[in-house]
NURO-675556 format. One record per residue (C-alpha): residue in three letters; y, z, x. Coordinates in steps of 0.02 Angstrom, whole numbers, padded with zeros to 5 digits, always signed. Layout:
// NURO-675556
ALAYZX
...
//
This chain:
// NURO-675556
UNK+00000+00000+00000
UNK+00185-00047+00057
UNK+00302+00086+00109
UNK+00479+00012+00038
UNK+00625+00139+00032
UNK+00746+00138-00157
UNK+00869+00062-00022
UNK+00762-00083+00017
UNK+00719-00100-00171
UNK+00909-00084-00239
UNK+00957-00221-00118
UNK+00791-00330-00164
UNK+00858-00291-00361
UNK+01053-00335-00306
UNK+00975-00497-00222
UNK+00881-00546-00381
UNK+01023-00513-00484
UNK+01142-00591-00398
UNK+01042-00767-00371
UNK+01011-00749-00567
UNK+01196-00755-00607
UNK+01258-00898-00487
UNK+01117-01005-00557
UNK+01173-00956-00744
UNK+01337-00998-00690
UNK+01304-01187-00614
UNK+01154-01228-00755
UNK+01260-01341-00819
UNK+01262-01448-00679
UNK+01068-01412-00640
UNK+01012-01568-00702
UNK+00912-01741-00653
UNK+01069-01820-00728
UNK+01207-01744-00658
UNK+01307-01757-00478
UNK+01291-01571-00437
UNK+01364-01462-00280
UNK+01293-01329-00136
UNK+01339-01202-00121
UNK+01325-01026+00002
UNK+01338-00834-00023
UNK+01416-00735+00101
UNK+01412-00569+00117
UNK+01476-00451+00253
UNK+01462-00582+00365
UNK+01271-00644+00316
UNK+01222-00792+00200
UNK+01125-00713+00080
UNK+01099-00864-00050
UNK+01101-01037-00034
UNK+01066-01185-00168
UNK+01095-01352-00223
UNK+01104-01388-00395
UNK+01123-01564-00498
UNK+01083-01726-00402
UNK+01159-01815-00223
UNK+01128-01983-00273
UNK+01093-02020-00479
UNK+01026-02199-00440
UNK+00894-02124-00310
UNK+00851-01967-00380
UNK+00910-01879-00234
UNK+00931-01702-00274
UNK+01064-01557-00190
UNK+00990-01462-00072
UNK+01076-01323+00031
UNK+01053-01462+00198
UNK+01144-01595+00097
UNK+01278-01670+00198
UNK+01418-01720+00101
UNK+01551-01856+00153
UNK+01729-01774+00099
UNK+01825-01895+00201
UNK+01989-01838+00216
UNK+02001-01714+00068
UNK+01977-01581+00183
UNK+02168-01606+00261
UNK+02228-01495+00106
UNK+02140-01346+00159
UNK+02171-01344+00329
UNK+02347-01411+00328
//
């Protein structure tokens, strides 16, 4: 039998819980018909969730995954500006 402290466990629970609400927030784009996005959780200083959700390319059937490289050109020059 496993020796797990109620640390261990709460932070298992907080885990679960938290990958159940992100993926209740983003069903709607969760679907074989639907461009999607990745995204990442960070917390102090650790990814602690990662997930695609919706499809890459529609025409392929090319899902999101948390790998996907995405080609954002030069929309990034509002963020770092």
């Amino acid at each position: 039998m496993p020796i797990t402290s109620s640390a261990s466990l709460q932070a298992l629970a907080d885990a679960q819980a938290l990958q159940a609400r992100v993926d209740q927030l983003f069903a709607a784009w969760d679907r074989p018909d639907s461009p999607g996005c990745a995204l990442g959780v960070i917390r102090d200083g650790r990814l602690i969730y990662a997930r695609g959700y919706g499809m890459a390319n529609l025409e392929h059937a090319i899902p999101i995954t948390p790998q996907t490289v995405f080609d954002i050109g030069s929309t990034s020059k509002q963020f770092t500006a």
